[in-house]
C-alpha positions as a Markdown table, in Angstrom:
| # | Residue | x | y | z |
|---|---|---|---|---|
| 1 | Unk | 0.0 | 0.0 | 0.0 |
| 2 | Unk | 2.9 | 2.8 | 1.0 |
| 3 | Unk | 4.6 | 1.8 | -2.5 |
| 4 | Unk | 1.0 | 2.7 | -4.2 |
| 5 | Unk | 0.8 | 6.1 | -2.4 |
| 6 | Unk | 4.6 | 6.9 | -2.9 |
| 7 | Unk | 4.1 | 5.8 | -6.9 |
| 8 | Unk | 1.4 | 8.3 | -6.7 |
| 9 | Unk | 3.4 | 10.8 | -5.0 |
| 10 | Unk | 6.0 | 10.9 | -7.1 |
| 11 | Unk | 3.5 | 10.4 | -10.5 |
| 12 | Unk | 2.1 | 13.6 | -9.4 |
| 13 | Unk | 5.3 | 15.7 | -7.9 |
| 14 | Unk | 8.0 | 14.6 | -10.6 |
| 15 | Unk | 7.0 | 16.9 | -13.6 |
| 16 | Unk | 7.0 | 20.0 | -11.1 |
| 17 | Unk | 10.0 | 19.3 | -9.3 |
| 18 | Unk | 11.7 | 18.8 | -13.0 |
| 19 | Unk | 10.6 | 22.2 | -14.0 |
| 20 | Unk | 12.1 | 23.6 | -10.7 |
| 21 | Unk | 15.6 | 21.6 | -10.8 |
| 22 | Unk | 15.5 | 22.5 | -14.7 |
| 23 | Unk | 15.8 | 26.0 | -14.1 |
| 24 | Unk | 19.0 | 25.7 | -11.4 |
| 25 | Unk | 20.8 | 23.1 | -13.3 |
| 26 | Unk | 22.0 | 22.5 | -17.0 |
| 27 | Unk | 22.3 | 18.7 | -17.1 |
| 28 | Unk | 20.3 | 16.1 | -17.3 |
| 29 | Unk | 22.3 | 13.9 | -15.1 |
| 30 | Unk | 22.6 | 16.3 | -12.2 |
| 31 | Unk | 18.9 | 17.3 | -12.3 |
| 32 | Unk | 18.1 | 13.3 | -11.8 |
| 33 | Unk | 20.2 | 13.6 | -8.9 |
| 34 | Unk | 18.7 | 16.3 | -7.5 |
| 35 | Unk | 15.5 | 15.0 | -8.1 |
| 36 | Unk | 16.4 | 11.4 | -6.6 |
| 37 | Unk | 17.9 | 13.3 | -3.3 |
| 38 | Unk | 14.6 | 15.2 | -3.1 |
| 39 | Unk | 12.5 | 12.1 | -3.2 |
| 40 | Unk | 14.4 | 10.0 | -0.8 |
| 41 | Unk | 13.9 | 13.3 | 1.9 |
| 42 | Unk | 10.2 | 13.2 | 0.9 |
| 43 | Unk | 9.4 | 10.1 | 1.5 |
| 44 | Unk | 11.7 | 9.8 | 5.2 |
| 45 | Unk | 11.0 | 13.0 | 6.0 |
| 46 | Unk | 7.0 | 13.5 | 5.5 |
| 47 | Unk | 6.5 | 12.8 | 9.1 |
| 48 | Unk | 7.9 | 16.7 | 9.7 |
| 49 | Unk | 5.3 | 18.6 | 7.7 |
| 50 | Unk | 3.1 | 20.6 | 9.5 |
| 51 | Unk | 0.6 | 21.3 | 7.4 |
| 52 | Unk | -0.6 | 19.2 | 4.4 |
| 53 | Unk | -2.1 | 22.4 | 2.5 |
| 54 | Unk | 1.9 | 22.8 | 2.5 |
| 55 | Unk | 2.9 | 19.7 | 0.9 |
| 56 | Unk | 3.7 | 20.9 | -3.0 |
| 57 | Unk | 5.8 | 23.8 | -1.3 |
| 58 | Unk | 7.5 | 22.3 | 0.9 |
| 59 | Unk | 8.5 | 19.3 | -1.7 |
| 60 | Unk | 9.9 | 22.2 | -4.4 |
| 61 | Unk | 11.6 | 23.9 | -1.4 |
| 62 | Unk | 13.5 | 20.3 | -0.7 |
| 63 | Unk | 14.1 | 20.0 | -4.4 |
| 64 | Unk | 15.6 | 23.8 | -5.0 |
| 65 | Unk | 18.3 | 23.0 | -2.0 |
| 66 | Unk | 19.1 | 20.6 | -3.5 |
| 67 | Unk | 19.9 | 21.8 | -6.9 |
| 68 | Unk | 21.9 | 24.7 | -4.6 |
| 69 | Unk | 23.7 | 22.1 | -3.0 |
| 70 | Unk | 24.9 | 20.7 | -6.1 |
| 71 | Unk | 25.8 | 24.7 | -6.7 |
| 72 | Unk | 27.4 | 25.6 | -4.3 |
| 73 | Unk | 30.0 | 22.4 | -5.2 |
| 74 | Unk | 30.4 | 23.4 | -8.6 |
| 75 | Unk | 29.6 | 27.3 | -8.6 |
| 76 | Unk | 31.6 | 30.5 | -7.2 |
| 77 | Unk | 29.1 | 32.8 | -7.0 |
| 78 | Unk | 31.4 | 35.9 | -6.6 |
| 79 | Unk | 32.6 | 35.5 | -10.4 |
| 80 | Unk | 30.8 | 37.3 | -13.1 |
| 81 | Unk | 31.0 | 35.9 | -16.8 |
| 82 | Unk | 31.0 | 38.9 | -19.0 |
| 83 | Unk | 31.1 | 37.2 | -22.4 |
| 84 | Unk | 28.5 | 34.3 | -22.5 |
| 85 | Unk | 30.9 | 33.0 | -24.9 |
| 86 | Unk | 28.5 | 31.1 | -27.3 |
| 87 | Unk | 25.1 | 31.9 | -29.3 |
| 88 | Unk | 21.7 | 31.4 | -28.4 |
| 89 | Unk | 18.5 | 30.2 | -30.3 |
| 90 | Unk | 15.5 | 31.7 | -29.2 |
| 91 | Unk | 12.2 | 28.9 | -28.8 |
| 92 | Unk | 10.2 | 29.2 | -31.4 |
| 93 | Unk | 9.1 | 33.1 | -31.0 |
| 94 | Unk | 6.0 | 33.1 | -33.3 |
| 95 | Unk | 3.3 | 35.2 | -31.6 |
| 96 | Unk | 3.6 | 38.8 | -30.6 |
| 97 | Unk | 4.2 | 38.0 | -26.7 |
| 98 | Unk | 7.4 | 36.6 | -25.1 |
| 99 | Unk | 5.7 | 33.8 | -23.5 |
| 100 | Unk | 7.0 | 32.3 | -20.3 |
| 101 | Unk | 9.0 | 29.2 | -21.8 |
| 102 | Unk | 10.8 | 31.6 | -23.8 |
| 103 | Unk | 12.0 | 33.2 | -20.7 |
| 104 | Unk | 12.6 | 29.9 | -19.0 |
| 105 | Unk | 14.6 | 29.1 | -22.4 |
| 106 | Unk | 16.7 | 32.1 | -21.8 |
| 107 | Unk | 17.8 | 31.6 | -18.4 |
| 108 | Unk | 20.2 | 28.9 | -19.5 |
| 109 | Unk | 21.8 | 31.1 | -20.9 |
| 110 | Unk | 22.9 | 33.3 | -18.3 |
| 111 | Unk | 26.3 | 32.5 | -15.5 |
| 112 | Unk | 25.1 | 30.1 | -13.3 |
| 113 | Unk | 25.5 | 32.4 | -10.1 |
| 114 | Unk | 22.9 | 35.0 | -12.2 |
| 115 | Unk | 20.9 | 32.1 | -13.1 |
| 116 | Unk | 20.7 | 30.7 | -9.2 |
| 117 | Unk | 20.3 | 34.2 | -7.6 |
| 118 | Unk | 17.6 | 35.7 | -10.2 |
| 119 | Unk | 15.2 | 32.3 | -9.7 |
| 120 | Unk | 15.9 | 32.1 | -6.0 |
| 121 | Unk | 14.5 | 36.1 | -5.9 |
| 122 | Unk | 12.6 | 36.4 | -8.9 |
| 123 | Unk | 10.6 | 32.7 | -9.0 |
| 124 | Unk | 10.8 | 31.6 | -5.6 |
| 125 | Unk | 10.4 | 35.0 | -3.7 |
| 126 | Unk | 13.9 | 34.5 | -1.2 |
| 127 | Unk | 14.8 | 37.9 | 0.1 |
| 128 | Unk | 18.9 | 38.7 | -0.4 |
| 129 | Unk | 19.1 | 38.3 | 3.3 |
| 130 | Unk | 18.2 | 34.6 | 2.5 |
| 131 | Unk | 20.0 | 33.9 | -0.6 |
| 132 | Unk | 23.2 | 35.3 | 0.9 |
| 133 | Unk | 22.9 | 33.0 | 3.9 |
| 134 | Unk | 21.3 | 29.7 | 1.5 |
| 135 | Unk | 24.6 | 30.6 | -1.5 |
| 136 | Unk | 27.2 | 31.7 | 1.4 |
| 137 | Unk | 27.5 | 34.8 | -0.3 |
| 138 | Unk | 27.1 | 38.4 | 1.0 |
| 139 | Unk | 23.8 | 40.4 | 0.4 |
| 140 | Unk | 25.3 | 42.6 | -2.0 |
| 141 | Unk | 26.8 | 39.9 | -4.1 |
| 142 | Unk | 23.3 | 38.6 | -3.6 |
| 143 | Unk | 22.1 | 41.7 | -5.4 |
| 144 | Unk | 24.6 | 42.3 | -7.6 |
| 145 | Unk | 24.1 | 38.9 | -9.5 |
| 146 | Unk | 20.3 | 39.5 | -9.4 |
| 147 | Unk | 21.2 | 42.8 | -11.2 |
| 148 | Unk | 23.8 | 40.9 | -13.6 |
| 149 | Unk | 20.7 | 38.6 | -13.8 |
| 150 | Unk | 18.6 | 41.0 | -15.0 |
| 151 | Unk | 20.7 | 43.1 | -17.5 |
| 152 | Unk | 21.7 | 40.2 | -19.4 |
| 153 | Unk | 17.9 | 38.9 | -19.9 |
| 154 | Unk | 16.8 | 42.3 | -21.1 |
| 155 | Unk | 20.1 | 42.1 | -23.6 |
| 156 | Unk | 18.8 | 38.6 | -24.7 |
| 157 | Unk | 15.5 | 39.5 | -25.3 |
| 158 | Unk | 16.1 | 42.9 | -27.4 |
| 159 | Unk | 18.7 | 41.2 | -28.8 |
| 160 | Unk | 17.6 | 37.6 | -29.5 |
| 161 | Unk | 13.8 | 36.9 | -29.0 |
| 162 | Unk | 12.6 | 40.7 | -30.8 |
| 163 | Unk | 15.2 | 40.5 | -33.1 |
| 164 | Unk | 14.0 | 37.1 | -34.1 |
| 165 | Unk | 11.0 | 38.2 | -34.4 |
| 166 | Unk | 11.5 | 41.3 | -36.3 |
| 167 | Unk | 13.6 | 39.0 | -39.0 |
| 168 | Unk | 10.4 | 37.3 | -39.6 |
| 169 | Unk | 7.7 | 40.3 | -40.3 |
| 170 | Unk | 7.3 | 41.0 | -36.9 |
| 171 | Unk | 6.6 | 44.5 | -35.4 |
| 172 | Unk | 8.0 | 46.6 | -32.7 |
């Protein structure tokens, strides 16, 4: 019977936790990892959740630390990658709007450190008190990557996703 409702669990869970290990790390390997850590603590650990309204959250929550964990082994998040050093290839941009995949798609393009900082403040609402203490990192690293973070996606999406767009009889 446990096996059932863990099957279930996980049948449910896995797509989501994906997306949310996706957007910390590049490959596939590591994000099976991640995912496989965040299961085992799931399932031993689901005795400590408070409150079952909480469950989804506090499953992602297990998941993000650890994609951070595998970070924070890989990652010094006090260096800044000026040159990206390679091209990118927009999703398909067909309609007028830039559509949430396409800035999903776009994230993996930016320095890892950026990339952590910007999802742990922009998609899962950590203050830079928090990321500094979760990354080791001071708060104003903290909020310098987020504003690395952030110059770089407006630079790939003038630069990539509108002028895609505009190559193809797009307007602006």
């Amino acid at each position: 019977m446990q096996r059932d409702a863990q099957r279930k669990v996980y049948d449910y869970l896995a797509p989501r936790l994906y997306q949310s290990c996706r957007r910390y790390l590049k490959s596939e390997e590591a994000i099976e990892e991640a995912m496989a850590d965040a299961f085992f603590t799931i399932f031993t650990k689901i005795d400590q959740l408070k409150e079952d309204k909480a469950f989804e959250a506090w499953a992602r929550k297990i998941a993000v630390n650890n994609c951070l964990l595998t970070l924070k082994r890989n990652v010094n998040f006090n260096i800044y990658i000026e040159d990206m050093g390679h091209s990118v290839t927009p999703a398909a941009a067909q309609s007028d709007a830039l559509e949430e995949e396409d800035l999903l798609h776009l994230l993996t393009y930016l320095p890892e450190g950026c990339r952590t900082v910007f999802n742990l403040f922009a998609i899962e609402g950590y203050s830079h008190k928090e990321i500094a203490v979760m990354l080791n990192i001071s708060e104003g690293t903290s909020k310098s990557q987020l504003n690395v973070s952030r110059t770089k996606l407006k630079e790939l999406v003038n630069n990539v996703y509108y002028q895609n767009r505009n190559s193809h009889g797009g307007s602006r």
